[in-house]
DRENDREN-895254 format. One record per residue (C-alpha): residue number from 1; x, y, z. Coordinates in Angstrom, 1 decimal, m for minus. Layout:
N
<atom nr="NUM" X="X" Y="Y" Z="Z"/>
...
//
This chain:
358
<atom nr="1" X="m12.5" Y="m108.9" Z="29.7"/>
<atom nr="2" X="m15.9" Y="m108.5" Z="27.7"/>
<atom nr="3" X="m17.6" Y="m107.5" Z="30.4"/>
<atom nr="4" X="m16.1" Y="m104.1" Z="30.8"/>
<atom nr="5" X="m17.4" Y="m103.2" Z="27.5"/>
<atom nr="6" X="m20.8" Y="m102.7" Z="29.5"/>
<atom nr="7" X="m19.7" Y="m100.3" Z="32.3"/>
<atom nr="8" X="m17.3" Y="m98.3" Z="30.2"/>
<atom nr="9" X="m19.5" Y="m95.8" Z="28.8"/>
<atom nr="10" X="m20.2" Y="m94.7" Z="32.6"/>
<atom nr="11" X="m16.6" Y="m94.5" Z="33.4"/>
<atom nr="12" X="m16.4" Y="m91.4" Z="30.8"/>
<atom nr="13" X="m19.0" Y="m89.8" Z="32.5"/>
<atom nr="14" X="m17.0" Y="m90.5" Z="35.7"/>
<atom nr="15" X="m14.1" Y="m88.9" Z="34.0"/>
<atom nr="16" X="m16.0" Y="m86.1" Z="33.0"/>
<atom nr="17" X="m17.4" Y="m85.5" Z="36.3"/>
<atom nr="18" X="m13.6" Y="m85.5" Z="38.1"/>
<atom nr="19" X="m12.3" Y="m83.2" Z="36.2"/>
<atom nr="20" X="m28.1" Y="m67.5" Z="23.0"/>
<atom nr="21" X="m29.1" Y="m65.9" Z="20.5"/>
<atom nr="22" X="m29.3" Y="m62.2" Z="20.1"/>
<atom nr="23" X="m26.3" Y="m59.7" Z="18.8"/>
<atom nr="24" X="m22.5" Y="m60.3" Z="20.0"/>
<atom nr="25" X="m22.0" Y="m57.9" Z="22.7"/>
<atom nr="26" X="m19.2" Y="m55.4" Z="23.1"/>
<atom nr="27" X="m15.9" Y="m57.6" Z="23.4"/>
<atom nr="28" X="m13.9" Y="m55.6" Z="26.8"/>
<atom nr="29" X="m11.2" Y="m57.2" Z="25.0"/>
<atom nr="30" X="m11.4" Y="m55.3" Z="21.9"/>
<atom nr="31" X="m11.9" Y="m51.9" Z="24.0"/>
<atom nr="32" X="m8.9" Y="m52.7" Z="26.1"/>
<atom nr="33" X="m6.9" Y="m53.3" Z="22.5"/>
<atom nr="34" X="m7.7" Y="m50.1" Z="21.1"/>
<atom nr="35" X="m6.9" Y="m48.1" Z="24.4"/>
<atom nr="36" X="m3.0" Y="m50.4" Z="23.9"/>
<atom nr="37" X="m3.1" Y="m49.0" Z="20.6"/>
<atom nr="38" X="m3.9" Y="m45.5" Z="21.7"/>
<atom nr="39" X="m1.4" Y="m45.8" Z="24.6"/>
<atom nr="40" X="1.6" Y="m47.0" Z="22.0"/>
<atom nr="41" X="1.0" Y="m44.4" Z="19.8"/>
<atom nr="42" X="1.2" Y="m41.5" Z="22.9"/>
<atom nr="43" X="4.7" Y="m43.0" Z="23.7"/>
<atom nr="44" X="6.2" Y="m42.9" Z="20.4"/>
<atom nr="45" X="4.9" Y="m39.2" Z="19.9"/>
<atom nr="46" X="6.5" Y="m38.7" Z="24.1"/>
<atom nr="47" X="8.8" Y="m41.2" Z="25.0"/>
<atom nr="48" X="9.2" Y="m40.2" Z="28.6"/>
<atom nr="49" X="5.4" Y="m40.1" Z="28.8"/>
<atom nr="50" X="5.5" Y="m42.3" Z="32.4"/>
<atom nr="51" X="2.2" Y="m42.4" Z="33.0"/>
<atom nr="52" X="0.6" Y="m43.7" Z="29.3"/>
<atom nr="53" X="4.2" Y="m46.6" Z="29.9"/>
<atom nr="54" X="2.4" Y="m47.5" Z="33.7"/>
<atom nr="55" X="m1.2" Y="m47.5" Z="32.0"/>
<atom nr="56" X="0.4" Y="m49.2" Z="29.1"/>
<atom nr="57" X="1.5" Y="m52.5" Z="31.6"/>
<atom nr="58" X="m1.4" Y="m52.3" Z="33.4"/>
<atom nr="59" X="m3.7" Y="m52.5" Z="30.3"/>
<atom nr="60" X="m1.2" Y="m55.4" Z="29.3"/>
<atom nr="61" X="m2.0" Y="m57.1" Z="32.8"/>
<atom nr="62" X="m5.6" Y="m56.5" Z="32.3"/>
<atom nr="63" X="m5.2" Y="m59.0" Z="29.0"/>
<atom nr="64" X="m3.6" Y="m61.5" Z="30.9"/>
<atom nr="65" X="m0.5" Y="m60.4" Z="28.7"/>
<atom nr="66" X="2.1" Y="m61.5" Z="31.2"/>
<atom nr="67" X="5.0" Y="m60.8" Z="28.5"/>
<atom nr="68" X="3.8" Y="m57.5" Z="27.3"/>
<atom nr="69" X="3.0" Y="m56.4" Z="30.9"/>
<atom nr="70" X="6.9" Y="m57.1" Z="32.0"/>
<atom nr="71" X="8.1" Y="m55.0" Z="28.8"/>
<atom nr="72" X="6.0" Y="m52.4" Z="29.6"/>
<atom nr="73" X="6.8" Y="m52.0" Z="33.3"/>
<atom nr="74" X="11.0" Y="m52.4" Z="32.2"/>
<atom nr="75" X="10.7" Y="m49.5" Z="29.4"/>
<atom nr="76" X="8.8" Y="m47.4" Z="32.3"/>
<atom nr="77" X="11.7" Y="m48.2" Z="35.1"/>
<atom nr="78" X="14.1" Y="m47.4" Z="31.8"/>
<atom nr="79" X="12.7" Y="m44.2" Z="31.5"/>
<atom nr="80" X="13.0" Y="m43.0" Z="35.0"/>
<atom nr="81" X="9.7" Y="m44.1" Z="36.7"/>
<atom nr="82" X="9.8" Y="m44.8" Z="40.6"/>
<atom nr="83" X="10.5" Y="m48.1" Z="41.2"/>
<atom nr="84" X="8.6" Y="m48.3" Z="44.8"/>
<atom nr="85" X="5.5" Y="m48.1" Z="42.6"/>
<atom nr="86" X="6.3" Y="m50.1" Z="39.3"/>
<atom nr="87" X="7.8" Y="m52.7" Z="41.6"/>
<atom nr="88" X="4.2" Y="m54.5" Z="42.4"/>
<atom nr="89" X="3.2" Y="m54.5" Z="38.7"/>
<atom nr="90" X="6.6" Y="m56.1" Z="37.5"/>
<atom nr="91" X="6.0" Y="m58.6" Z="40.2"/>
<atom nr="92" X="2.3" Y="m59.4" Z="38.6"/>
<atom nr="93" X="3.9" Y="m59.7" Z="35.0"/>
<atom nr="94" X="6.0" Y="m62.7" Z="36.6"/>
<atom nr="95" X="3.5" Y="m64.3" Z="38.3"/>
<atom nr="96" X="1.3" Y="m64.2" Z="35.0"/>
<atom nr="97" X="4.3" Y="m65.7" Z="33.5"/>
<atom nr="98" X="3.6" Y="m68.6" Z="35.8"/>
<atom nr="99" X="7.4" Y="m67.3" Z="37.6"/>
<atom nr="100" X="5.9" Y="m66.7" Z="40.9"/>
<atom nr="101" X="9.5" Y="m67.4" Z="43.0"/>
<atom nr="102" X="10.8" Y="m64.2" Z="40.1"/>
<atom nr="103" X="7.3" Y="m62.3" Z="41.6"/>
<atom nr="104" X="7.9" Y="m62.5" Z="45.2"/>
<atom nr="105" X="11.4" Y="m61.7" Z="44.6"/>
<atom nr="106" X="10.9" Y="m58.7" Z="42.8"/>
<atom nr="107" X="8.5" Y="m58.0" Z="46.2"/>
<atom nr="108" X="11.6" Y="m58.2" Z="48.5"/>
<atom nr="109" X="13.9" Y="m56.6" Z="46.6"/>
<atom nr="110" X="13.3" Y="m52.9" Z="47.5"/>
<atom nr="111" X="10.6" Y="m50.4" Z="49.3"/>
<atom nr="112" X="7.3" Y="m50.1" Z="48.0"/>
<atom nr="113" X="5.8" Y="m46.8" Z="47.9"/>
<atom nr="114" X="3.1" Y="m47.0" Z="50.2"/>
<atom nr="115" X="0.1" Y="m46.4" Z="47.3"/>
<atom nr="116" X="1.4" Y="m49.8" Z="45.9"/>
<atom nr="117" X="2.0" Y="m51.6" Z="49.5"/>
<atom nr="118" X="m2.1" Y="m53.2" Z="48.6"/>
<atom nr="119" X="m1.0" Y="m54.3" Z="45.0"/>
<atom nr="120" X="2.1" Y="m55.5" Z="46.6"/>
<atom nr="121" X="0.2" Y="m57.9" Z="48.8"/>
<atom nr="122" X="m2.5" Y="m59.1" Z="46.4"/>
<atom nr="123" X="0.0" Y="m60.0" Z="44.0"/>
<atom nr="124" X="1.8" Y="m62.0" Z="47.3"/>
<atom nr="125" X="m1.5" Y="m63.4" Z="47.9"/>
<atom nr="126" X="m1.9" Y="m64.6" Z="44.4"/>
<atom nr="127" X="1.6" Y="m66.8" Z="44.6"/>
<atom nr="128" X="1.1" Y="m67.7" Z="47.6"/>
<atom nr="129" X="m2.5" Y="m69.3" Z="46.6"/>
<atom nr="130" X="m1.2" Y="m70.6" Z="43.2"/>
<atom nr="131" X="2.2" Y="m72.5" Z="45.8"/>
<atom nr="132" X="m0.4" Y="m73.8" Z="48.0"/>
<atom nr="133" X="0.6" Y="m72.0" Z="50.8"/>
<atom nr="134" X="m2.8" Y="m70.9" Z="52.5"/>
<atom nr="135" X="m1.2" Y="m69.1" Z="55.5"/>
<atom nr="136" X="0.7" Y="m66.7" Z="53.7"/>
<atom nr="137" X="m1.7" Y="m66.8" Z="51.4"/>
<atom nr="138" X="m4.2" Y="m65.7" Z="53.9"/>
<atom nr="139" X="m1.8" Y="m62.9" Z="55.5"/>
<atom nr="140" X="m0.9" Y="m61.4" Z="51.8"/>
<atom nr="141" X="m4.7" Y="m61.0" Z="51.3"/>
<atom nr="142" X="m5.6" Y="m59.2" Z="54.8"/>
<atom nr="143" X="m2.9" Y="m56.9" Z="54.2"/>
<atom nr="144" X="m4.5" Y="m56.3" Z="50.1"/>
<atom nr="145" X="m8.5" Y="m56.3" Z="51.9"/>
<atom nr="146" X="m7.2" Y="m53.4" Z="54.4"/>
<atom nr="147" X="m5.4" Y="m51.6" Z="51.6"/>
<atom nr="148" X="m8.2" Y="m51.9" Z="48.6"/>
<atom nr="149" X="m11.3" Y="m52.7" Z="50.3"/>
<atom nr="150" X="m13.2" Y="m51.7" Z="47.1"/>
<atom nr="151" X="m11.5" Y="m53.6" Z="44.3"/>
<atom nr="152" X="m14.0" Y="m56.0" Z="42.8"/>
<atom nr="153" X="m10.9" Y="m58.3" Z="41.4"/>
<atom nr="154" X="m9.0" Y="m58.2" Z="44.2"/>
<atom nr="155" X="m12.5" Y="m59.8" Z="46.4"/>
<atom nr="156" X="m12.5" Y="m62.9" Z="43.4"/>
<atom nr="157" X="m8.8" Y="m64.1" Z="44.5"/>
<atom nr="158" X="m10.3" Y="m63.6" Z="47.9"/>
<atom nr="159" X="m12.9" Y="m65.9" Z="47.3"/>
<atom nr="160" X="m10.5" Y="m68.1" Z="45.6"/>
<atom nr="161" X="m8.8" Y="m68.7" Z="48.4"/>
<atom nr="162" X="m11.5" Y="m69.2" Z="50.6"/>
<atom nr="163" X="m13.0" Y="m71.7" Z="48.2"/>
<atom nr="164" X="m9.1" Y="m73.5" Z="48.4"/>
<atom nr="165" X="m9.2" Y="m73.5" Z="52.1"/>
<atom nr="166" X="m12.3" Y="m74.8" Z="52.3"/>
<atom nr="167" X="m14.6" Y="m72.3" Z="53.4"/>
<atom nr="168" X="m18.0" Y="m72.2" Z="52.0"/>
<atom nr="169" X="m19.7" Y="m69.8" Z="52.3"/>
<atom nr="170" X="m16.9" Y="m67.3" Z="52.9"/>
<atom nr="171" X="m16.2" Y="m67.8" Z="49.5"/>
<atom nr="172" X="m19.7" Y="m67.3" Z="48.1"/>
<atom nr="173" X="m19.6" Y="m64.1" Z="50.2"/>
<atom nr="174" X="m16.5" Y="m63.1" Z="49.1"/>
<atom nr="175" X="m17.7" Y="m63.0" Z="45.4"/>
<atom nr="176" X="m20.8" Y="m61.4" Z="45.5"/>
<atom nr="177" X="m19.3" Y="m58.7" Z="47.2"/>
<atom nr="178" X="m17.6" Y="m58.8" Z="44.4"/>
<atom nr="179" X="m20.1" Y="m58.8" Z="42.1"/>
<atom nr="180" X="m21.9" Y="m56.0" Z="44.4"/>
<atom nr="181" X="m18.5" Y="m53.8" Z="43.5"/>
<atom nr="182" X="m18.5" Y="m54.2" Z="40.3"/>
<atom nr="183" X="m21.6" Y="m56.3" Z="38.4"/>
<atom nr="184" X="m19.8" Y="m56.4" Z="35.0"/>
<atom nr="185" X="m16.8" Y="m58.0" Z="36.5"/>
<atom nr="186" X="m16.9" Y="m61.4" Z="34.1"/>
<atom nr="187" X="m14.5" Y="m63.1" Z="36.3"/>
<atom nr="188" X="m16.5" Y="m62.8" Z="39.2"/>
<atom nr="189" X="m19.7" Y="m64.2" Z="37.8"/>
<atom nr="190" X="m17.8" Y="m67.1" Z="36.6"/>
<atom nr="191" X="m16.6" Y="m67.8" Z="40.1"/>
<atom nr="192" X="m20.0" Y="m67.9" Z="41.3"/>
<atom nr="193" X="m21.5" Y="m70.3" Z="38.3"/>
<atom nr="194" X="m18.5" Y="m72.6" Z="39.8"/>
<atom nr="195" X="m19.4" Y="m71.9" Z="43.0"/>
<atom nr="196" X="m22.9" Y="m72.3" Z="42.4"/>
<atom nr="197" X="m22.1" Y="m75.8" Z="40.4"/>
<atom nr="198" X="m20.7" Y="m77.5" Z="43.5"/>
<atom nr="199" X="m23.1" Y="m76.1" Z="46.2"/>
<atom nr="200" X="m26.5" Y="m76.2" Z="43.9"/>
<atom nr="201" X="m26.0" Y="m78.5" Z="41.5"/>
<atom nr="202" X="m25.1" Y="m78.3" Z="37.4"/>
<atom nr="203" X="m28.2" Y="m76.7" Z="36.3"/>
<atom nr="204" X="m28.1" Y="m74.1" Z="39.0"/>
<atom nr="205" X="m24.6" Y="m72.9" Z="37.4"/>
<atom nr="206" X="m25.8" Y="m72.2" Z="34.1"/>
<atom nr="207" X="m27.5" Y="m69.1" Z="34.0"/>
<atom nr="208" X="m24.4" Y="m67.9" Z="35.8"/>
<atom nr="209" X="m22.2" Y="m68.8" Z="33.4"/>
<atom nr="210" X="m24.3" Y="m67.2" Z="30.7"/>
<atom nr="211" X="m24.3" Y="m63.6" Z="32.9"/>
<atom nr="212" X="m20.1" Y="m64.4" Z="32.5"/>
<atom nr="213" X="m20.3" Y="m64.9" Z="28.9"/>
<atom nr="214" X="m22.8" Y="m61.8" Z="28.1"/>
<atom nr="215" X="m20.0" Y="m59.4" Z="29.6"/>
<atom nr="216" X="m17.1" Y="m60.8" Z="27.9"/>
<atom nr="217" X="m17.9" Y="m63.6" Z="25.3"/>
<atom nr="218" X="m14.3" Y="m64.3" Z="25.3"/>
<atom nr="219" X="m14.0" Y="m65.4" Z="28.9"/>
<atom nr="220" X="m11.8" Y="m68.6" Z="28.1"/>
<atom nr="221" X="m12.0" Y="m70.1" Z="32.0"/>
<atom nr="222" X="m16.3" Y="m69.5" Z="31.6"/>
<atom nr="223" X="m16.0" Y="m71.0" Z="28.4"/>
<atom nr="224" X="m13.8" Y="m74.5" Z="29.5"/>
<atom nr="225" X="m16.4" Y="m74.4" Z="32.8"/>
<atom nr="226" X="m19.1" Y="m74.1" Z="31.0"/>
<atom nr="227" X="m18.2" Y="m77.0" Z="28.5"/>
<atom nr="228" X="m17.3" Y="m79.3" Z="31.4"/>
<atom nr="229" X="m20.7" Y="m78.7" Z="33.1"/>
<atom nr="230" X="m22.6" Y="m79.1" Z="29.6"/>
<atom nr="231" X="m20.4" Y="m82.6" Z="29.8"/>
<atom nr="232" X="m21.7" Y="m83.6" Z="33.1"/>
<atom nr="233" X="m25.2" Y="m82.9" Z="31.9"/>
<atom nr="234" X="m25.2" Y="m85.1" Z="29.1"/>
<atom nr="235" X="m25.7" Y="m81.7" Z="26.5"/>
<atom nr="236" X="m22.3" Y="m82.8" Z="24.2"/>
<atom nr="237" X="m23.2" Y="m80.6" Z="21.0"/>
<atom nr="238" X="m23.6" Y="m77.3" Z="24.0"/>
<atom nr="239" X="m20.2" Y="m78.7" Z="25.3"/>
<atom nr="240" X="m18.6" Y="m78.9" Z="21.5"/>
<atom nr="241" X="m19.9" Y="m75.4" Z="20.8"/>
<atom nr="242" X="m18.0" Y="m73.9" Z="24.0"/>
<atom nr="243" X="m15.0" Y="m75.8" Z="23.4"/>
<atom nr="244" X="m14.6" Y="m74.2" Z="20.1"/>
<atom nr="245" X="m15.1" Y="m71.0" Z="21.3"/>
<atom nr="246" X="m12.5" Y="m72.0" Z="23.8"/>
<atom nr="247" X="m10.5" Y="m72.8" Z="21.5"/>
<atom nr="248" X="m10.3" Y="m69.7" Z="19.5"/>
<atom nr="249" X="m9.9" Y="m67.5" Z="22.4"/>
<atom nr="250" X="m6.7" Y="m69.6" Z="23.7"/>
<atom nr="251" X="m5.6" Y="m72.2" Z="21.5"/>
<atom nr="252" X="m3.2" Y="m74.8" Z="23.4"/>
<atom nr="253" X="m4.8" Y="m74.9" Z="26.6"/>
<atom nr="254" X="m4.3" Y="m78.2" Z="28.4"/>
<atom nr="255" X="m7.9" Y="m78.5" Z="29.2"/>
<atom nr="256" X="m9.5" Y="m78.3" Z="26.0"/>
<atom nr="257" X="m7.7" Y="m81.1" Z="24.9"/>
<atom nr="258" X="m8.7" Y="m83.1" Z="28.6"/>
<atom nr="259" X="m12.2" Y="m82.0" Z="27.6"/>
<atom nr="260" X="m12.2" Y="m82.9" Z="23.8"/>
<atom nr="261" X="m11.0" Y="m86.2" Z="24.6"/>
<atom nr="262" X="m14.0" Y="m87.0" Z="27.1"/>
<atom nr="263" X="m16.0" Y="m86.7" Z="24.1"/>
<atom nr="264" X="m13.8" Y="m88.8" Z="22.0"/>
<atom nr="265" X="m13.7" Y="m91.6" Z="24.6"/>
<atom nr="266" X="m17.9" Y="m90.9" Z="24.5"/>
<atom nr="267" X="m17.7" Y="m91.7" Z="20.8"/>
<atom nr="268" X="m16.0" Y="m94.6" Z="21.4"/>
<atom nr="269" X="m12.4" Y="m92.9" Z="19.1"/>
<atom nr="270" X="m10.0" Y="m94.0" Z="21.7"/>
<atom nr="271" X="m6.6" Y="m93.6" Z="19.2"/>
<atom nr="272" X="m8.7" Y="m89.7" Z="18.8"/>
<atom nr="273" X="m9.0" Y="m89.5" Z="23.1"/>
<atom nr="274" X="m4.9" Y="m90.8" Z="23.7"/>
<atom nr="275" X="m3.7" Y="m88.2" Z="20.9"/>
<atom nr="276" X="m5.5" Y="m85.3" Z="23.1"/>
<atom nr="277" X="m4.7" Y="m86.7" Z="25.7"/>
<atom nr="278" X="m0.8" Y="m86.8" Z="24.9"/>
<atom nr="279" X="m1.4" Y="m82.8" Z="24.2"/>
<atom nr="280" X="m1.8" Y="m81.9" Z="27.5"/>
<atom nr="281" X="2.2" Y="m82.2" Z="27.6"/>
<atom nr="282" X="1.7" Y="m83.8" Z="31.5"/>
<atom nr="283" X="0.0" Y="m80.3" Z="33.1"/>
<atom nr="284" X="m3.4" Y="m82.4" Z="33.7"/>
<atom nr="285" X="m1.6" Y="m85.4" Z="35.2"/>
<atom nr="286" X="m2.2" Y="m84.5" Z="38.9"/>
<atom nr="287" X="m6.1" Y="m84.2" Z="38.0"/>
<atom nr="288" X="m8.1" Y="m86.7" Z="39.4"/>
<atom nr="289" X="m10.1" Y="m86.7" Z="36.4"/>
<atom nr="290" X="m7.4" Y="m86.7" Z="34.2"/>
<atom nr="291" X="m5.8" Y="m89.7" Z="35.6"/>
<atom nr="292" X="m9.3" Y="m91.7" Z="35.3"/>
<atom nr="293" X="m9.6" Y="m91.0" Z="31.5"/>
<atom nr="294" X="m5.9" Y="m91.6" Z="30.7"/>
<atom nr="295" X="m6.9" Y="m95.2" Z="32.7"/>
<atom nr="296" X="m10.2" Y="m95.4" Z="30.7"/>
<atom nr="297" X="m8.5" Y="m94.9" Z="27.3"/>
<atom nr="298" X="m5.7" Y="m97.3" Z="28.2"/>
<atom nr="299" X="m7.8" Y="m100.2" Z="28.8"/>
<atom nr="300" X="m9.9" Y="m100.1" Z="25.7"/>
<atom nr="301" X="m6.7" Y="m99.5" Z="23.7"/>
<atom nr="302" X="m5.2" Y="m102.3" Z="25.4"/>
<atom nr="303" X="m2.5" Y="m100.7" Z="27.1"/>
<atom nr="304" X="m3.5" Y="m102.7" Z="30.5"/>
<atom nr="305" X="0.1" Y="m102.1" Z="31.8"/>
<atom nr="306" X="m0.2" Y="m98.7" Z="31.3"/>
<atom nr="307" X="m4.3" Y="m98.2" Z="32.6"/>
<atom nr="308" X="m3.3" Y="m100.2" Z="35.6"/>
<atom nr="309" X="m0.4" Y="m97.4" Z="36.2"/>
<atom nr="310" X="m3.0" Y="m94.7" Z="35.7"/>
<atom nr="311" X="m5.6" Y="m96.1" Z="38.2"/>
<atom nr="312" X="m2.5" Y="m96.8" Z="41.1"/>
<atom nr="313" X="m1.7" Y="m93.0" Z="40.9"/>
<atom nr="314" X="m5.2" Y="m92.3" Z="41.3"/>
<atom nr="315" X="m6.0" Y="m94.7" Z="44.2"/>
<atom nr="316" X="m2.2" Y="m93.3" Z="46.1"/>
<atom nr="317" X="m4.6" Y="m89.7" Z="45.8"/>
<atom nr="318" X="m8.0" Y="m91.0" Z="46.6"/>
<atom nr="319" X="m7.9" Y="m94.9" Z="48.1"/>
<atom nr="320" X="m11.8" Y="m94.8" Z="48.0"/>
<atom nr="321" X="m12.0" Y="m93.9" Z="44.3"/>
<atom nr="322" X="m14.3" Y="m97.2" Z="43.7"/>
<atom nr="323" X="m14.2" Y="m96.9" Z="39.6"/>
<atom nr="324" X="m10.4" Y="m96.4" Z="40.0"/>
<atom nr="325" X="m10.3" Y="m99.9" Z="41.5"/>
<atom nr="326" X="m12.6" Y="m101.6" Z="39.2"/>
<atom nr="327" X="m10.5" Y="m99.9" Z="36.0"/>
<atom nr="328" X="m7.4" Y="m101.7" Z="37.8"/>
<atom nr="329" X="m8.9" Y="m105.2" Z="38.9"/>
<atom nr="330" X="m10.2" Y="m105.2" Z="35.1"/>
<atom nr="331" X="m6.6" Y="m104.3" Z="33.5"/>
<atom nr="332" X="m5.2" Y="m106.7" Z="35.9"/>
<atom nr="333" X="m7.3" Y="m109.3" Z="34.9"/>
<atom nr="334" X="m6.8" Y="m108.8" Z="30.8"/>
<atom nr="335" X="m2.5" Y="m109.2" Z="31.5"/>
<atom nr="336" X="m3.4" Y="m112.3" Z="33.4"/>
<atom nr="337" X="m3.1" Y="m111.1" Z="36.9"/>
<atom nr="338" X="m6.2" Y="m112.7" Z="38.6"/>
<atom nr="339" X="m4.5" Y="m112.0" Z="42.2"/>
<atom nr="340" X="m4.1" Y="m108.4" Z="41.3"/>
<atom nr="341" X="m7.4" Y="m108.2" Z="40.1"/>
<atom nr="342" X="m9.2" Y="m109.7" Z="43.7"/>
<atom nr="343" X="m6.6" Y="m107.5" Z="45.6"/>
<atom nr="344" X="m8.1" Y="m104.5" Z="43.5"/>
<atom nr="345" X="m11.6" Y="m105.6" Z="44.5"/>
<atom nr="346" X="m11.0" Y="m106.8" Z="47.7"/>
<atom nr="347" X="m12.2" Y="m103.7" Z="49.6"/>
<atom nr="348" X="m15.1" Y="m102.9" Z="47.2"/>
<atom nr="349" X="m16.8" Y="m106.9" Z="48.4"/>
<atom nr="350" X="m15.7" Y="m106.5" Z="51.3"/>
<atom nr="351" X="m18.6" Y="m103.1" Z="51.7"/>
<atom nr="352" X="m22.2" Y="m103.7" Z="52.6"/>
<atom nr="353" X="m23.6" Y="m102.1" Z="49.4"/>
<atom nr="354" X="m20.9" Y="m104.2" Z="47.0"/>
<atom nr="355" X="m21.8" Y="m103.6" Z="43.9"/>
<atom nr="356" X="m22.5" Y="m107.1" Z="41.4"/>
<atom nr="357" X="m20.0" Y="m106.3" Z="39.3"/>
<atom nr="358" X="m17.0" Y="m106.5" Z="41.6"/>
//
């Protein structure tokens, strides 16, 4: 069909939008490497030093070390330390470990010493956010609130869930407070850039984004956000530049290669979009925006067959996706399916405002 040629161009944009200078400041990751190394070094001089093992797996949890964390807590239970307390942080490694039916078991499985009962719960709250299960979700979090009113990271999950469930401006409350607690809490800010991106608008997000990246320049989720809102912009060599420093903070994550191939379907290098595409290993394929690319980069590849399958899964999530439907009237109509393609369209002519194309 020759005419998609002319309307493909804003179909990556669709995609896209579904899915300084000045001295390097202090990385908090290398600070929380040395105090590992420090920590290490003060068990091997005192191996039944509990209390540098404990500070050990939370410094390990504090790099989103989900492996190192479980170690940690295991050579600390090895060495006699109280499980009622170590229980919550063995529970966190798991769920970092993405094993969040292993966390809540390790929950359930004994007492928790009642210092721990408000790192029990947020961890709870965490699985239960991650499993979609916003009731328990919200239980596991009143319970953490009520136990740690003060903890800066504990109020970001809070907001996280508020944002999943839909409420507004409990969530933007939820992260200044936050940010009130703690104002060099990196996750936080980069909550509210997102935040700030759906209720104000891409520009809005920016400068908020840039507060995330001043604290800790290695913020991979600030860094992906940040490219994706560069993206939706139109600013693709400020996208580039945060993908790559994505990239070198976690290589392998799914949406750098989403977010690379946006730009390669931009620069028309479809073989270049499929390839990243295919190295998302199928962890993006529930995304709306994922789904609209993969259908995108079908269809110019001529893989009709396989665009039209894209663009039904993403209609069965979202019927009134109207580029979804033109992507799979025009792959209908390149394998010869001119019913398919007027059954595609159908509901788009049958609107007030149809647009000429359909």
């Amino acid at each position: 069909m020759r005419a998609r040629g002319a309307w493909i161009g804003a179909l990556c944009g669709a995609a896209l939008l579904a899915g300084c200078g000045g001295p390097r400041p202090q990385d908090p990751r290398a600070t929380l490497e040395e105090r590992r190394a420090e920590l290490r070094d003060a068990i091997a001089d005192d191996p039944a030093a509990l209390d540098a093992r404990t500070e050990l797996a939370r410094v390990a949890i504090a790099l989103h070390d989900g492996v190192a964390a479980e170690a940690a807590v295991k050579a600390a239970l090895a060495a006699g330390g109280n499980a009622e307390v170590l229980r919550p942080l063995l529970a966190r490694a798991y769920a970092m470990q993405g094993d969040g039916r292993r966390a809540l078991q390790t929950l359930d499985a004994g007492p928790i010493a009642a210092e721990a009962i408000g790192e029990a719960a947020w961890v709870a709250g965490d699985v239960h956010l991650d499993n979609g299960d916003l009731g328990a979700a919200r239980d596991a979090f009143d319970r953490a609130v009520r136990e740690l009113p003060r903890e800066s990271a504990l109020w970001v999950d809070v907001a996280r869930f508020r944002d999943a469930n839909a409420d507004t401006l409990g969530a933007r409350d939820a992260v200044d407070y936050a940010i009130e607690l703690d104002p060099q809490n990196s996750g936080a800010l980069a909550l509210k850039a997102n935040l700030v991106r759906t209720q104000q608008g891409l520009v809005a997000a920016l400068s908020w984004y840039d507060k995330a990246l001043a604290i800790d320049p290695d913020n991979a989720g600030a860094l992906i956000d940040q490219a994706a809102t560069f993206g939706d912009l139109g600013r693709y060599r400020d996208m580039l530049a945060a993908l790559r420093r994505a990239a070198a903070v976690t290589p392998g994550d799914p949406r750098l290669y989403y977010l690379q191939a946006v730009l390669a379907a931009r620069a028309d290098d479809y073989q270049l979009a499929r390839s990243l595409l295919q190295r998302t290993r199928g962890e993006m394929d529930d995304q709306p925006g994922f789904m609209l690319l993969s259908a995108v980069v079908e269809l110019q590849l001529g893989g009709e067959a396989v665009a039209a399958s894209w663009a039904e899964r993403l209609l069965m999530a979202q019927p009134d996706n109207g580029t979804a439907r033109r992507i799979l009237a025009a792959a209908n109509w390149a394998d010869g399916d001119a019913d398919g393609a007027g059954e595609a369209l159908a509901p788009l002519v049958a609107r007030a405002d149809a647009d000429s194309w359909s």
